[in-house]
mmCIF file as Biopython writes it, N, C-alpha, C and O atoms, coordinates in Angstrom:
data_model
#
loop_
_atom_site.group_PDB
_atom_site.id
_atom_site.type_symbol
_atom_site.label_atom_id
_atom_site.label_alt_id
_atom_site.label_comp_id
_atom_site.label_asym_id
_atom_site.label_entity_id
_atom_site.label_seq_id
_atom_site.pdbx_PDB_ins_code
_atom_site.Cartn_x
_atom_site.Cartn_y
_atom_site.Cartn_z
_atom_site.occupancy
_atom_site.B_iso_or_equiv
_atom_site.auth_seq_id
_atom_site.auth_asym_id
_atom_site.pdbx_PDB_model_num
ATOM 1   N N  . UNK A ? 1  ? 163.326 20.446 87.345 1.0 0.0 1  A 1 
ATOM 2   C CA . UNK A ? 1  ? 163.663 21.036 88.615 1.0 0.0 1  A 1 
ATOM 3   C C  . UNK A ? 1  ? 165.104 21.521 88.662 1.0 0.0 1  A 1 
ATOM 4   O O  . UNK A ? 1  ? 165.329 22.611 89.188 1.0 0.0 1  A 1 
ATOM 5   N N  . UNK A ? 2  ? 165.970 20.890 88.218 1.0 0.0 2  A 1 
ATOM 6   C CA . UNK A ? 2  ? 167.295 20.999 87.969 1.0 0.0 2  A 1 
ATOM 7   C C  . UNK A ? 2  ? 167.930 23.050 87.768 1.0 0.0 2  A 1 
ATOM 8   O O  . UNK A ? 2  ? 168.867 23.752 88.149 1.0 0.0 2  A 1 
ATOM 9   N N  . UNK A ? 3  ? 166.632 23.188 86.915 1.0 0.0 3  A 1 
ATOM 10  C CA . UNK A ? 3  ? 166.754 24.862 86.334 1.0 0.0 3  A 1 
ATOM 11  C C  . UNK A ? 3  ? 166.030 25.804 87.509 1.0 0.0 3  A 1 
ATOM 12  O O  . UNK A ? 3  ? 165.436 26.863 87.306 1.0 0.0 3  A 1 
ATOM 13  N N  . UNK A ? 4  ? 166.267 25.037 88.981 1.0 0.0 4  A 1 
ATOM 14  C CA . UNK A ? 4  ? 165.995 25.804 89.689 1.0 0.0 4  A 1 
ATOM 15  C C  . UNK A ? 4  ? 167.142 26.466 90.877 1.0 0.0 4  A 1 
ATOM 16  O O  . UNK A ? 4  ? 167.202 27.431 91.639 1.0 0.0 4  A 1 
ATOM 17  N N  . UNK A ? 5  ? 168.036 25.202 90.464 1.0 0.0 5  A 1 
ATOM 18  C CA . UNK A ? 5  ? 169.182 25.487 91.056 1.0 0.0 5  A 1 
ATOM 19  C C  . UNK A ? 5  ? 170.900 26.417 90.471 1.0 0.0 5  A 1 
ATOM 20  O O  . UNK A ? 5  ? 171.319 26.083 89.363 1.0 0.0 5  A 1 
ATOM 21  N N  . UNK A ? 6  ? 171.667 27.417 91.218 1.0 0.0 6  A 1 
ATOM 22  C CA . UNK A ? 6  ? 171.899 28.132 90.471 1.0 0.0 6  A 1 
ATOM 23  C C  . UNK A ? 6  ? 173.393 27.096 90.050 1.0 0.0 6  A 1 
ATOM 24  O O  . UNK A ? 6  ? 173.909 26.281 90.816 1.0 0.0 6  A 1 
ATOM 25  N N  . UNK A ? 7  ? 173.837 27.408 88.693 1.0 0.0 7  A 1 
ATOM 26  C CA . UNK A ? 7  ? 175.447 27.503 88.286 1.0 0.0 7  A 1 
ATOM 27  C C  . UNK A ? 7  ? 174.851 25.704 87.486 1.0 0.0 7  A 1 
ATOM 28  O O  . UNK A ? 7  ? 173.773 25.109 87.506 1.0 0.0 7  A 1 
ATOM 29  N N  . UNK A ? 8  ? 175.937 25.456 86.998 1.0 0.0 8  A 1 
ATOM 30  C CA . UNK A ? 8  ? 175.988 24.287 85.995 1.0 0.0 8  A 1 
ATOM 31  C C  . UNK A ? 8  ? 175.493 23.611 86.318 1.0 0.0 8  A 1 
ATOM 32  O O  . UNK A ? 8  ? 175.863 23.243 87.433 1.0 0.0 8  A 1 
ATOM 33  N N  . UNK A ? 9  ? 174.498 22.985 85.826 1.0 0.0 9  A 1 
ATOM 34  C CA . UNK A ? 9  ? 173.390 21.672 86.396 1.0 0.0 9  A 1 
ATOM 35  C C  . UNK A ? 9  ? 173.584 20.229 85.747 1.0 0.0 9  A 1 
ATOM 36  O O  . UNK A ? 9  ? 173.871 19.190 86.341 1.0 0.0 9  A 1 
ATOM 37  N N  . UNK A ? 10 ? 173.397 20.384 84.609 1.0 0.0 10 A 1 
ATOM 38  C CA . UNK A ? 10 ? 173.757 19.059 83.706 1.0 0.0 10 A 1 
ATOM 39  C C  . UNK A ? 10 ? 175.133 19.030 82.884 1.0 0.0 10 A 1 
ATOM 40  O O  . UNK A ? 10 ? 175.935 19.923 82.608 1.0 0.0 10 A 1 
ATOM 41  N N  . UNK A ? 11 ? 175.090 17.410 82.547 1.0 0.0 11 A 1 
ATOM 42  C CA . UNK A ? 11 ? 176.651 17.417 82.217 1.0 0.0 11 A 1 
ATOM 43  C C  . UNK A ? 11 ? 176.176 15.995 81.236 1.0 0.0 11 A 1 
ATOM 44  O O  . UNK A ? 11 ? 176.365 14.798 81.452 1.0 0.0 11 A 1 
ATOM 45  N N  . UNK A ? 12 ? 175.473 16.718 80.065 1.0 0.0 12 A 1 
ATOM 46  C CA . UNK A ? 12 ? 174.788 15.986 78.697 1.0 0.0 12 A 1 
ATOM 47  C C  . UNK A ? 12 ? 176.398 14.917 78.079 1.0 0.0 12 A 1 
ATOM 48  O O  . UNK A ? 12 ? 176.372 13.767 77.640 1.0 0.0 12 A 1 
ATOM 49  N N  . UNK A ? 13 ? 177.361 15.625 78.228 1.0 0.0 13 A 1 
ATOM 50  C CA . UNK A ? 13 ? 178.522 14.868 77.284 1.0 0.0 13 A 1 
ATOM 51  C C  . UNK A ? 13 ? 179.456 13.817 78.061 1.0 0.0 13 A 1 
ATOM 52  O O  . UNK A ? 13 ? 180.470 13.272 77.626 1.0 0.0 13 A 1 
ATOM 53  N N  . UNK A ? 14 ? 178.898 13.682 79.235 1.0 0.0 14 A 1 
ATOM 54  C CA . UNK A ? 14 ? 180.019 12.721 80.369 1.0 0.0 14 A 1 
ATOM 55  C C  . UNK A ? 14 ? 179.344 11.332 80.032 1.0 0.0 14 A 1 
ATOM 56  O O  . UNK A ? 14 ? 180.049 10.340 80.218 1.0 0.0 14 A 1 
ATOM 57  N N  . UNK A ? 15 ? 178.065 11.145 79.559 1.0 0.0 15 A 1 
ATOM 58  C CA . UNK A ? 15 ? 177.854 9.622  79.254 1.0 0.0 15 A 1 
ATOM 59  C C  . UNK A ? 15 ? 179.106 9.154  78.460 1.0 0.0 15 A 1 
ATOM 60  O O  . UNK A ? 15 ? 179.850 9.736  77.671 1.0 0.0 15 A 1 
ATOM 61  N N  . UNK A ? 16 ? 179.059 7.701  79.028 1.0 0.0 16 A 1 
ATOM 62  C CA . UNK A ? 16 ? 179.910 7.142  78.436 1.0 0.0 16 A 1 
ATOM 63  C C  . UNK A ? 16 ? 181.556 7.104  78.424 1.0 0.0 16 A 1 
ATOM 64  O O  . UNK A ? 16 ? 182.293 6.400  77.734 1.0 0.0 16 A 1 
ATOM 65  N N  . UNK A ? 17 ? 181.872 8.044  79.367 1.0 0.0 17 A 1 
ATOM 66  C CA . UNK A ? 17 ? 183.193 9.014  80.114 1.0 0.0 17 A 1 
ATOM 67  C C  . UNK A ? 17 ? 183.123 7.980  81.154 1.0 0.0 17 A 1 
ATOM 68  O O  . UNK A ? 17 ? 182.094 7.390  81.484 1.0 0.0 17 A 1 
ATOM 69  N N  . UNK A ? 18 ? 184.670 7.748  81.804 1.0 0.0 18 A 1 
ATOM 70  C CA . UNK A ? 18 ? 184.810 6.969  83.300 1.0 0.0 18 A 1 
ATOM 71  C C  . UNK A ? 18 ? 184.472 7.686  84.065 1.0 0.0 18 A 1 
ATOM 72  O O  . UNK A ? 18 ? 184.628 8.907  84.044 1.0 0.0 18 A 1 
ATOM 73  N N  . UNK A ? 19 ? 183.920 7.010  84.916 1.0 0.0 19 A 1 
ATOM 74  C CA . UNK A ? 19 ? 183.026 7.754  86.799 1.0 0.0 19 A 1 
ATOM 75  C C  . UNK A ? 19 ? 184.040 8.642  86.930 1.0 0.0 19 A 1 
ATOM 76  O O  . UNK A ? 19 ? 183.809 9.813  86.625 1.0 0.0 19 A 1 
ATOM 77  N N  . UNK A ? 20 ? 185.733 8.155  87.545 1.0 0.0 20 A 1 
ATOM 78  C CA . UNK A ? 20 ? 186.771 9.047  88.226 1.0 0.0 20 A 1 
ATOM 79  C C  . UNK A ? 20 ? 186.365 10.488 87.146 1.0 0.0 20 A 1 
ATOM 80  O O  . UNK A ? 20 ? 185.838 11.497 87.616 1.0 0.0 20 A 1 
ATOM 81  N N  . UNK A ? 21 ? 186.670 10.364 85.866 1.0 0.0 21 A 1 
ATOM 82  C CA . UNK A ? 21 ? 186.390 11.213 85.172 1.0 0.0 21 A 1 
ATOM 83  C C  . UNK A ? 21 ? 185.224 12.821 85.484 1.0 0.0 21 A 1 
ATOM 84  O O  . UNK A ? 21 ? 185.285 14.044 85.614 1.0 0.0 21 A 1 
ATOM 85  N N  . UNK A ? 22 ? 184.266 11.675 85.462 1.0 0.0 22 A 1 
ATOM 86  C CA . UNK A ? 22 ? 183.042 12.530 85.436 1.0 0.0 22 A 1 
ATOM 87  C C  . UNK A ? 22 ? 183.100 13.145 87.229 1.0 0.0 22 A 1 
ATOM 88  O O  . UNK A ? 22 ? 183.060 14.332 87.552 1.0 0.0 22 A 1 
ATOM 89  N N  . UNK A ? 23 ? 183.168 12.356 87.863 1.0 0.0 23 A 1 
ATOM 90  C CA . UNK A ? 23 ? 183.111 12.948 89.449 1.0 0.0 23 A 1 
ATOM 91  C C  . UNK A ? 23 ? 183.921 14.364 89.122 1.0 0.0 23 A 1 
ATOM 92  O O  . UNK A ? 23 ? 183.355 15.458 89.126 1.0 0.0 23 A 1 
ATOM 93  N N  . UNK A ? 24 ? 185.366 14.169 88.831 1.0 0.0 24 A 1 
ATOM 94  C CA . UNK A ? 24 ? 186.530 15.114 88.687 1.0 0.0 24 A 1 
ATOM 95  C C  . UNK A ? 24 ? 185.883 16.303 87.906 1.0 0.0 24 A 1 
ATOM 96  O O  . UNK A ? 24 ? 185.651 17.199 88.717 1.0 0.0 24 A 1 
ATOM 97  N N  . UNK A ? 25 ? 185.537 16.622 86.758 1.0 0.0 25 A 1 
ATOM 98  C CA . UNK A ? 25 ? 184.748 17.599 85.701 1.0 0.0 25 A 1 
ATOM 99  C C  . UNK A ? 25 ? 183.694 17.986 87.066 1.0 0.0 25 A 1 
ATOM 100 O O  . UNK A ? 25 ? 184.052 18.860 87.856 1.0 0.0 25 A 1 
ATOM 101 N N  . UNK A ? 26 ? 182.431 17.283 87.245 1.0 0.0 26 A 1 
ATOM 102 C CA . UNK A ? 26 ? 181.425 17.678 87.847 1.0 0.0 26 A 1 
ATOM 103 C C  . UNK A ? 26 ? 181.714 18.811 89.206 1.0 0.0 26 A 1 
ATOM 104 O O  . UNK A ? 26 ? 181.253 19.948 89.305 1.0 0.0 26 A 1 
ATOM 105 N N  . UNK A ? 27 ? 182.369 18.291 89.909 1.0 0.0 27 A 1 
ATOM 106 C CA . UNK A ? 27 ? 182.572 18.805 91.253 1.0 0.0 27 A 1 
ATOM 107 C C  . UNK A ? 27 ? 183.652 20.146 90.832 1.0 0.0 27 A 1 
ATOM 108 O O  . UNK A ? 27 ? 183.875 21.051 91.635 1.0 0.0 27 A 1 
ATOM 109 N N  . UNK A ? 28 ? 184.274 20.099 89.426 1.0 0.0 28 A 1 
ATOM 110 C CA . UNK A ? 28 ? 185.092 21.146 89.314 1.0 0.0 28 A 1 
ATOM 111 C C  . UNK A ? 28 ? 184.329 22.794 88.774 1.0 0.0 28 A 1 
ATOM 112 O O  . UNK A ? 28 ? 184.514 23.989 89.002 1.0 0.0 28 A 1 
ATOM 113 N N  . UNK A ? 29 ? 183.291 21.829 87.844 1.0 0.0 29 A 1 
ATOM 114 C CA . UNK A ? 29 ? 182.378 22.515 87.385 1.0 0.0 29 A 1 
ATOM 115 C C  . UNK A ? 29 ? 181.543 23.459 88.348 1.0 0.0 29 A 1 
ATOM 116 O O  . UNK A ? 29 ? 181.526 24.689 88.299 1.0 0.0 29 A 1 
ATOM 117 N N  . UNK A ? 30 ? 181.007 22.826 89.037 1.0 0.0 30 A 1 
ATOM 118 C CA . UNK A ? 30 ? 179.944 23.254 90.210 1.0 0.0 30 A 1 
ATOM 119 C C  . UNK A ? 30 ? 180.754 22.838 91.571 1.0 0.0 30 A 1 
ATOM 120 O O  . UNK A ? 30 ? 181.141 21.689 91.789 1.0 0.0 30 A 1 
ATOM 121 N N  . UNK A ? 31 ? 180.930 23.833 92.362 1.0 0.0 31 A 1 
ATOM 122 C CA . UNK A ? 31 ? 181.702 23.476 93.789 1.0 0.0 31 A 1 
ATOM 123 C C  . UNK A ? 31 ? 180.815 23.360 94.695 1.0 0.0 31 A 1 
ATOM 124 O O  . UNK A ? 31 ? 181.141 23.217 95.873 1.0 0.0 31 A 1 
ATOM 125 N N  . UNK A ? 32 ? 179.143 23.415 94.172 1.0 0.0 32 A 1 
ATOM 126 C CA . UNK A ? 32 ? 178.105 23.199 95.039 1.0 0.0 32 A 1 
ATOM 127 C C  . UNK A ? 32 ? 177.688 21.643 95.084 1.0 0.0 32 A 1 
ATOM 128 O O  . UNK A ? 32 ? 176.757 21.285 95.805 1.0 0.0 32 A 1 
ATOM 129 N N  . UNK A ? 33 ? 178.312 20.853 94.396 1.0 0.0 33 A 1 
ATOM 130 C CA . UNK A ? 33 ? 177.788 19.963 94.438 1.0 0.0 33 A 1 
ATOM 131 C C  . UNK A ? 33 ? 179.072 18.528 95.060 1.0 0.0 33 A 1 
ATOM 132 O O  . UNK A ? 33 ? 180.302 18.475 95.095 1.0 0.0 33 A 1 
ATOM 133 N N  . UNK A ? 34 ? 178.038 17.631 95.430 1.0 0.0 34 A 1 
ATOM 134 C CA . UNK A ? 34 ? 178.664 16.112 94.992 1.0 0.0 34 A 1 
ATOM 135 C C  . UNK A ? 34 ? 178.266 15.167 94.905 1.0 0.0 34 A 1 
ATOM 136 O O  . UNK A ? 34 ? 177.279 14.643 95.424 1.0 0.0 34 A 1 
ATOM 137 N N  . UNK A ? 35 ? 179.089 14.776 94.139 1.0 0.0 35 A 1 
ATOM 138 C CA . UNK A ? 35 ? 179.118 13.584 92.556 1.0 0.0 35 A 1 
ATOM 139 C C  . UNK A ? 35 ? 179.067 12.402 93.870 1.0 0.0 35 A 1 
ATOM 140 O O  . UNK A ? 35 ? 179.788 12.250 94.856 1.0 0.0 35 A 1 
ATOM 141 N N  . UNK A ? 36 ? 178.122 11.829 93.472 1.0 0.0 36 A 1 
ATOM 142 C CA . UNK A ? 36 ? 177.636 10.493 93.687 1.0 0.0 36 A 1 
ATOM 143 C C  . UNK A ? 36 ? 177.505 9.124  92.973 1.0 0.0 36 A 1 
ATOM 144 O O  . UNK A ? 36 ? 176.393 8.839  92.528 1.0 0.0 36 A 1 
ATOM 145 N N  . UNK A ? 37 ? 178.450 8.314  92.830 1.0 0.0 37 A 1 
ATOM 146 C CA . UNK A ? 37 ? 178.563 7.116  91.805 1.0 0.0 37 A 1 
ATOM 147 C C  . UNK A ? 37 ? 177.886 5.694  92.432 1.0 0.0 37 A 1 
ATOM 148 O O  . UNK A ? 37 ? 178.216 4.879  93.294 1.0 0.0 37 A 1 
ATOM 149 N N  . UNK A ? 38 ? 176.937 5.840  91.656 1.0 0.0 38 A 1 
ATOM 150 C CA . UNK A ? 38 ? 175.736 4.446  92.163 1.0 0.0 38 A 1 
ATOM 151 C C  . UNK A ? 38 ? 175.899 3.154  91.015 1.0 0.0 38 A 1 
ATOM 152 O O  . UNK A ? 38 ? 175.440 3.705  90.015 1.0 0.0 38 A 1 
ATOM 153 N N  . UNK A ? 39 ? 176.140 2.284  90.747 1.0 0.0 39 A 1 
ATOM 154 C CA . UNK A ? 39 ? 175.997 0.945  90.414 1.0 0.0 39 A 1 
ATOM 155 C C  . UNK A ? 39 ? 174.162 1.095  89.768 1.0 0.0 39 A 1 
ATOM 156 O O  . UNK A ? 39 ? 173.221 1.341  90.523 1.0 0.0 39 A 1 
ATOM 157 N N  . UNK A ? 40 ? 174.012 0.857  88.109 1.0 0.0 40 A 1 
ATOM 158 C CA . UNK A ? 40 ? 173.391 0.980  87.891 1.0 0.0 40 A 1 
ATOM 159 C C  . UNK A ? 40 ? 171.920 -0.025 88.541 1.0 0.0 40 A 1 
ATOM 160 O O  . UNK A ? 40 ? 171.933 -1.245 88.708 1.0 0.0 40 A 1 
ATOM 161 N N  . UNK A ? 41 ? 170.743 0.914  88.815 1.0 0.0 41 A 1 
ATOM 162 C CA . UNK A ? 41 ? 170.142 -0.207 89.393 1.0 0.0 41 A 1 
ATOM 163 C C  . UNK A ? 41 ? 169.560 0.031  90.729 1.0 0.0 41 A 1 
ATOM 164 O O  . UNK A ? 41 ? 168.522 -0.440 91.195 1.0 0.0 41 A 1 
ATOM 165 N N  . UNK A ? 42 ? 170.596 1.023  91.384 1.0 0.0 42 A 1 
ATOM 166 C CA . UNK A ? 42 ? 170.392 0.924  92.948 1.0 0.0 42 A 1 
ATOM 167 C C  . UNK A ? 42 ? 169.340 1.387  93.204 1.0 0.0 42 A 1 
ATOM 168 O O  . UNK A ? 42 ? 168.546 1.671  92.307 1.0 0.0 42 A 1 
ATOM 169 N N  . UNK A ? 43 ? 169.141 1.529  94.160 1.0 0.0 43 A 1 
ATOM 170 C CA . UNK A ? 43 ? 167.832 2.869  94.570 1.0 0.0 43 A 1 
ATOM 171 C C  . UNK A ? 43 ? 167.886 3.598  94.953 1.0 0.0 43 A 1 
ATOM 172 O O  . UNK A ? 43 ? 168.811 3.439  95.750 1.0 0.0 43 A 1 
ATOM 173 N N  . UNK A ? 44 ? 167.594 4.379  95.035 1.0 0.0 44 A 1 
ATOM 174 C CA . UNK A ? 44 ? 168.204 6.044  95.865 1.0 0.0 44 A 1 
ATOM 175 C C  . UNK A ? 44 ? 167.128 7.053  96.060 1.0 0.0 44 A 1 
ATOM 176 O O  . UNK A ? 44 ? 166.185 6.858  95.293 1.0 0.0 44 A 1 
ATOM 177 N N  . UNK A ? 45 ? 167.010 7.881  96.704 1.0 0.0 45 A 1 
ATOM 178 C CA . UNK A ? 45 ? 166.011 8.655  97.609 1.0 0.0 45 A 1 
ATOM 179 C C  . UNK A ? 45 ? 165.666 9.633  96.954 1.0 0.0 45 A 1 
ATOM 180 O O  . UNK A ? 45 ? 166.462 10.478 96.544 1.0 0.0 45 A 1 
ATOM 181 N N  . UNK A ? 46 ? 163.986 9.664  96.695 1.0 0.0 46 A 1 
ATOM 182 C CA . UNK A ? 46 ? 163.369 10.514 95.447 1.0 0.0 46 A 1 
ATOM 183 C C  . UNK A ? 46 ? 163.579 12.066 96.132 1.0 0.0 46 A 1 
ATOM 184 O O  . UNK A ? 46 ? 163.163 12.976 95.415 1.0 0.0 46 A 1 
ATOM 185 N N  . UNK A ? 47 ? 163.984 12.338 97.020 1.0 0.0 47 A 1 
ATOM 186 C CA . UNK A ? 47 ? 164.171 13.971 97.014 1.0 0.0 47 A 1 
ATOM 187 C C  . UNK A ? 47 ? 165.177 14.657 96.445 1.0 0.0 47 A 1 
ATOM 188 O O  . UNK A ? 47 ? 166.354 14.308 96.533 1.0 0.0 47 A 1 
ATOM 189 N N  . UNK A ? 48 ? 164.628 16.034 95.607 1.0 0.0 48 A 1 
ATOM 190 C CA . UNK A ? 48 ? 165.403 16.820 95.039 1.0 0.0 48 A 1 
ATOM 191 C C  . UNK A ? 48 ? 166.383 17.802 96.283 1.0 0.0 48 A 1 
ATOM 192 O O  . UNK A ? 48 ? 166.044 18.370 97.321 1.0 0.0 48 A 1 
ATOM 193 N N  . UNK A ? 49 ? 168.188 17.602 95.321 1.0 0.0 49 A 1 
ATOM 194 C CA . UNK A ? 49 ? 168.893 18.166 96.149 1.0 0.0 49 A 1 
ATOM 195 C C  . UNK A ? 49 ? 169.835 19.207 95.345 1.0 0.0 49 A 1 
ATOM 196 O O  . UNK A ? 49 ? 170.960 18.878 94.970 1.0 0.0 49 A 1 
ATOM 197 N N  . UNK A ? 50 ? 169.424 20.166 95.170 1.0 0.0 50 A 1 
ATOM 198 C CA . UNK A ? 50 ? 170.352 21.290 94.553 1.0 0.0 50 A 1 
ATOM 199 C C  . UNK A ? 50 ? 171.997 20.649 94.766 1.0 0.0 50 A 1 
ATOM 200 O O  . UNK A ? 50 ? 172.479 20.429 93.655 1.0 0.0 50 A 1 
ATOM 201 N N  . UNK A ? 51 ? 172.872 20.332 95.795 1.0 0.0 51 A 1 
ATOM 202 C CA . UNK A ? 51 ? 174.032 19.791 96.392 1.0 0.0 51 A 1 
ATOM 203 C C  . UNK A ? 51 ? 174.183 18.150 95.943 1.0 0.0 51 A 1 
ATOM 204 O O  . UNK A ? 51 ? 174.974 17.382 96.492 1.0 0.0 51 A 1 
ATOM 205 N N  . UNK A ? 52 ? 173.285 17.780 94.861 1.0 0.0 52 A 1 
ATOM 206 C CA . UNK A ? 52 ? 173.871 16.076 94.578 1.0 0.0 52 A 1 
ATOM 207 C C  . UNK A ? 52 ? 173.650 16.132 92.947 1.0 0.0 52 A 1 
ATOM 208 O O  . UNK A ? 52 ? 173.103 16.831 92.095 1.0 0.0 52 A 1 
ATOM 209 N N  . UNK A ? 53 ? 174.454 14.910 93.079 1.0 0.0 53 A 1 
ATOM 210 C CA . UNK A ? 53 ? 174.539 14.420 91.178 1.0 0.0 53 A 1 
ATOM 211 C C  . UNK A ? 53 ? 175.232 13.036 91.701 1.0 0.0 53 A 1 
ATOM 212 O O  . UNK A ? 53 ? 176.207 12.684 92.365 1.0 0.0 53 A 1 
ATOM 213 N N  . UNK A ? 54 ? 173.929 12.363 90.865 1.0 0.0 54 A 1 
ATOM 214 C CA . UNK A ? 54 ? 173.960 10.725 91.283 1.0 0.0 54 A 1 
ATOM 215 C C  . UNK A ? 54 ? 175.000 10.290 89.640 1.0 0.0 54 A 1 
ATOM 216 O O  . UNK A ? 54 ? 175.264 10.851 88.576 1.0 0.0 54 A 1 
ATOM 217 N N  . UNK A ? 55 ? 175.174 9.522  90.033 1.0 0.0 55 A 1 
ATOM 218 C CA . UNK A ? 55 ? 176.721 9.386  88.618 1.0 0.0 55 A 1 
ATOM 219 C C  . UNK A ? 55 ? 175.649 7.704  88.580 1.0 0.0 55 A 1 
ATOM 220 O O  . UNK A ? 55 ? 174.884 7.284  89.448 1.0 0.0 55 A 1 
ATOM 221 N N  . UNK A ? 56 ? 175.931 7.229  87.539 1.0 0.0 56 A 1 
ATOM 222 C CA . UNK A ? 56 ? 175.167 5.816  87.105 1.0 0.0 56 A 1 
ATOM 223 C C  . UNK A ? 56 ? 176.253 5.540  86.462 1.0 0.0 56 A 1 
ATOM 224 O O  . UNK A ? 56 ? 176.875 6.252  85.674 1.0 0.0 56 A 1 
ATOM 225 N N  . UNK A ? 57 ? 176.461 4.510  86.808 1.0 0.0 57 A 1 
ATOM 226 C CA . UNK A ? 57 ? 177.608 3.305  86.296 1.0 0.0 57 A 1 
ATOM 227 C C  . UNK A ? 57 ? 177.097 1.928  85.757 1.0 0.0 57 A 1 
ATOM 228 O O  . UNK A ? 57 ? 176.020 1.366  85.960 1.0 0.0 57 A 1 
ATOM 229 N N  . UNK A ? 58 ? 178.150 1.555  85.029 1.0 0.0 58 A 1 
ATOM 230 C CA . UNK A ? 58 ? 177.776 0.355  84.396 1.0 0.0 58 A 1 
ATOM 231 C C  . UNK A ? 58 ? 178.732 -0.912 85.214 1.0 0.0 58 A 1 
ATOM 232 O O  . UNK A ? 58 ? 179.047 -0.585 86.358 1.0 0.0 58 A 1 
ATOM 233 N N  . UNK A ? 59 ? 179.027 -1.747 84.945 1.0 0.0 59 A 1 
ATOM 234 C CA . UNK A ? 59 ? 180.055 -2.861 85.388 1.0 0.0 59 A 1 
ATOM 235 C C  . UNK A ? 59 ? 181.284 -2.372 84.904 1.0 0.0 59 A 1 
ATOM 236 O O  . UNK A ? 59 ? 182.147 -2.480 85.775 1.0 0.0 59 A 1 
ATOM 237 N N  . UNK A ? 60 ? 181.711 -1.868 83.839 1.0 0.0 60 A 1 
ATOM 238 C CA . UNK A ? 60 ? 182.831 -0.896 83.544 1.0 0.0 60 A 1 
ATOM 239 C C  . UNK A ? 60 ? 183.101 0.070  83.809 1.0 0.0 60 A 1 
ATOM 240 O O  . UNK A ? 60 ? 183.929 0.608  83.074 1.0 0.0 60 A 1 
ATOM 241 N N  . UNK A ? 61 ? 182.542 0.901  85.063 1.0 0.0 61 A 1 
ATOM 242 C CA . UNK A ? 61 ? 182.638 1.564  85.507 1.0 0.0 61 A 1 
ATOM 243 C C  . UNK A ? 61 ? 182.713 3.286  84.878 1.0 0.0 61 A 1 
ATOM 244 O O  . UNK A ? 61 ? 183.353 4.273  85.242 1.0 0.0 61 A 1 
ATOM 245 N N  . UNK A ? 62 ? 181.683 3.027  83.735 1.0 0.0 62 A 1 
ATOM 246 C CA . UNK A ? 62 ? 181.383 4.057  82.675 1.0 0.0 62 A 1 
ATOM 247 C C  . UNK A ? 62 ? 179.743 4.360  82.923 1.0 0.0 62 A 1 
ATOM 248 O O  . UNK A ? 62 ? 178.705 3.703  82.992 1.0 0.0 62 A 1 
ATOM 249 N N  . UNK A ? 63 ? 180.200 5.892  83.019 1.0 0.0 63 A 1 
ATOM 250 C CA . UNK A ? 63 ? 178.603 6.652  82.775 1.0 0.0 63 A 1 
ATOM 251 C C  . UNK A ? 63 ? 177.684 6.196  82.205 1.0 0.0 63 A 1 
ATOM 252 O O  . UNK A ? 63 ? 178.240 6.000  81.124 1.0 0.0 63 A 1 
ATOM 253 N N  . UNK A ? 64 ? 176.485 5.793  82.037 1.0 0.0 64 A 1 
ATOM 254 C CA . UNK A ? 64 ? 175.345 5.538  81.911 1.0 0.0 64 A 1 
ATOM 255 C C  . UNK A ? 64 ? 174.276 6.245  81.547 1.0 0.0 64 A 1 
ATOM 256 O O  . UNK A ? 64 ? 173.560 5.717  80.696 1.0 0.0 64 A 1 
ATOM 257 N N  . UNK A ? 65 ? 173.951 7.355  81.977 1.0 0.0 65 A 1 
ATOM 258 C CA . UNK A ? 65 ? 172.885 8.322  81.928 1.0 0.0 65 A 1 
ATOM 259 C C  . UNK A ? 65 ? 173.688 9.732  82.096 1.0 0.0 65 A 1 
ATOM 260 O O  . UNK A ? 65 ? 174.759 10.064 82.605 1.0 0.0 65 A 1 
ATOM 261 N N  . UNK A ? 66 ? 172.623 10.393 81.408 1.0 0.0 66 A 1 
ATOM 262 C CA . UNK A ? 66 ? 172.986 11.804 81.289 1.0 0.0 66 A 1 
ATOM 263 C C  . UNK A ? 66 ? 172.612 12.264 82.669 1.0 0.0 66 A 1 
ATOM 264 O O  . UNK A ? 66 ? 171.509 12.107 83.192 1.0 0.0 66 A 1 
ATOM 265 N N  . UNK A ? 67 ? 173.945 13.009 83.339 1.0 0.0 67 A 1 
ATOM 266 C CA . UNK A ? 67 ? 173.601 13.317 85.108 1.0 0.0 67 A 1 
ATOM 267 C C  . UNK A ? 67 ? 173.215 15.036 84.746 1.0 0.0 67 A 1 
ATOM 268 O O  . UNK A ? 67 ? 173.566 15.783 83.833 1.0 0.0 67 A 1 
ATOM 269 N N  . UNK A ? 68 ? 172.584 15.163 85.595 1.0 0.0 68 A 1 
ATOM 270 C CA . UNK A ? 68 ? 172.068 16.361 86.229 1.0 0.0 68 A 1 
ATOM 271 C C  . UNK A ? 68 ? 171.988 16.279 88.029 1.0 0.0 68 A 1 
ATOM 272 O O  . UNK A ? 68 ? 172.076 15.410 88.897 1.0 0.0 68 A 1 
ATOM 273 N N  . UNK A ? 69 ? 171.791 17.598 87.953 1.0 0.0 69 A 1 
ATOM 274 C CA . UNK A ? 69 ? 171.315 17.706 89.855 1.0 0.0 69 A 1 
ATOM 275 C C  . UNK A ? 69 ? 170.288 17.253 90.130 1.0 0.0 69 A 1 
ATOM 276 O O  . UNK A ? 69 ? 169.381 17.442 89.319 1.0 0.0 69 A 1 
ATOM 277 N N  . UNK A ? 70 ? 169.964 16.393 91.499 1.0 0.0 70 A 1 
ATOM 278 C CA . UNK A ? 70 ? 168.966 16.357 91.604 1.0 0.0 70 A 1 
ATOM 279 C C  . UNK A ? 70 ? 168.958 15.116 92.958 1.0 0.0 70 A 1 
ATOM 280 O O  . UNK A ? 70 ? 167.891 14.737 93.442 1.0 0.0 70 A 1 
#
């Protein structure tokens, strides 16, 4: 779904990058969006949103999953 929305969608190389990090790149990248940093685990609301990118964190406060929109 992600390739339905327009301008930079995924951000394959931020795993493993600090959240501040990745928020900073993401939102610079795409000014349509925002970076959302969740505590791996949480739950969060199955609707697709062209305007979000859920950030997954670990206890070190390092990327987790490869983010995309959504």
């Amino acid at each position: 779904m992600a390739n339905m929305c327009p301008r930079k969608n995924a951000w394959p190389k931020l795993v493993r990058k600090n959240r501040d990090s990745a928020v900073s790149i993401i939102e610079k990248e795409n000014k349509n969006v925002n970076a959302i940093v969740l505590k791996d685990g949480m739950p969060v609301t199955k609707d697709f949103r062209c305007n979000r990118v859920w950030i997954w964190v670990n206890k070190n406060k390092m990327v987790i999953r490869v983010l995309t929109i959504g």
